[in-house]
C-alpha positions in Angstrom: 151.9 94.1 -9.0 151.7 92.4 -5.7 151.1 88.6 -5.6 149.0 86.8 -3.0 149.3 83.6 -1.6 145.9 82.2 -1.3 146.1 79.4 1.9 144.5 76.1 0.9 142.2 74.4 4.0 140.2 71.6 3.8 138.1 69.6 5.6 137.7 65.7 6.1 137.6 63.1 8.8 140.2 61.2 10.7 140.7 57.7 9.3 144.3 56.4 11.2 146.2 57.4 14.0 149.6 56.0 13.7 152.7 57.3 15.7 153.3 60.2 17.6 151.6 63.4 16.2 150.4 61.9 13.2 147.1 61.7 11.6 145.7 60.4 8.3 142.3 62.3 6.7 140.2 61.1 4.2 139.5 63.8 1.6 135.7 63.5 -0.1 134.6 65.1 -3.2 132.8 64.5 -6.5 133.8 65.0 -10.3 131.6 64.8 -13.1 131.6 62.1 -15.8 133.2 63.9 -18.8 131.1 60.8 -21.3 127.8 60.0 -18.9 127.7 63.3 -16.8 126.9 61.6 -13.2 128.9 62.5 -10.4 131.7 60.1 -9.1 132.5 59.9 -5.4 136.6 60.1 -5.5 138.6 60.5 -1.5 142.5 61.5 -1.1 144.1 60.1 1.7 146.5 62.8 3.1 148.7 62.5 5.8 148.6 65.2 8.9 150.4 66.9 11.3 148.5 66.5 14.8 150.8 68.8 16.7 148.9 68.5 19.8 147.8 64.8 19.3 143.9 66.1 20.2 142.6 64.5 17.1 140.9 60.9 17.1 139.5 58.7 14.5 136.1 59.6 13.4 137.0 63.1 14.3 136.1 65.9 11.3 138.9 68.3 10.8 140.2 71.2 9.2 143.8 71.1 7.8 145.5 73.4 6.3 148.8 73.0 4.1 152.3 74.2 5.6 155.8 73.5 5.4 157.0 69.9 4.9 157.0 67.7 8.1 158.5 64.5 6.6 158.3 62.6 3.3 154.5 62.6 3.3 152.9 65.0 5.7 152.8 68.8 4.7 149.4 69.4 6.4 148.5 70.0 9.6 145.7 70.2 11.8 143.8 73.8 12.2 141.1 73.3 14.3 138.8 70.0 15.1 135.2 71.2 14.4 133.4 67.5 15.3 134.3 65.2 17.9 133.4 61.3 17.1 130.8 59.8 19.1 132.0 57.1 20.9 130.2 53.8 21.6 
């Protein structure tokens, strides 16, 4: 029996820039009340790799996981679908 690894992507928008190469995304989803049944807003801050630093804040994103790249970043940048508008 052959096993598959099934690729987690996600997508979110750019909240920080810090550093070289390095991006953070905020992750937005919504879970149901187990008591009251309404639907919670809930984000997950995850920090990404930006390997060709083309990513800006505002930017929505689609990361993928991978290999660890340090302590806290083992995502990294697929493709940028939205650019931010800036003013």
């Amino acid at each position: 029996m052959e096993t598959t690894k099934r690729i987690k992507t996600l997508t979110g928008i750019v909240t920080g820039k810090s550093g070289d190469k390095s991006i953070r995304v905020t992750i937005g989803f919504k879970v149901k009340h187990p008591k009251y049944n309404k639907y919670i807003r809930r984000r997950t801050k995850l920090a990404v790799h930006d390997e060709r630093n083309l990513c800006g804040v505002g930017d929505t994103v689609e990361i993928t996981e991978s290999r660890p790249y340090s302590r806290t970043k083992s995502w990294r940048v697929v493709q940028v679908t939205q650019k931010a508008i800036q003013a």
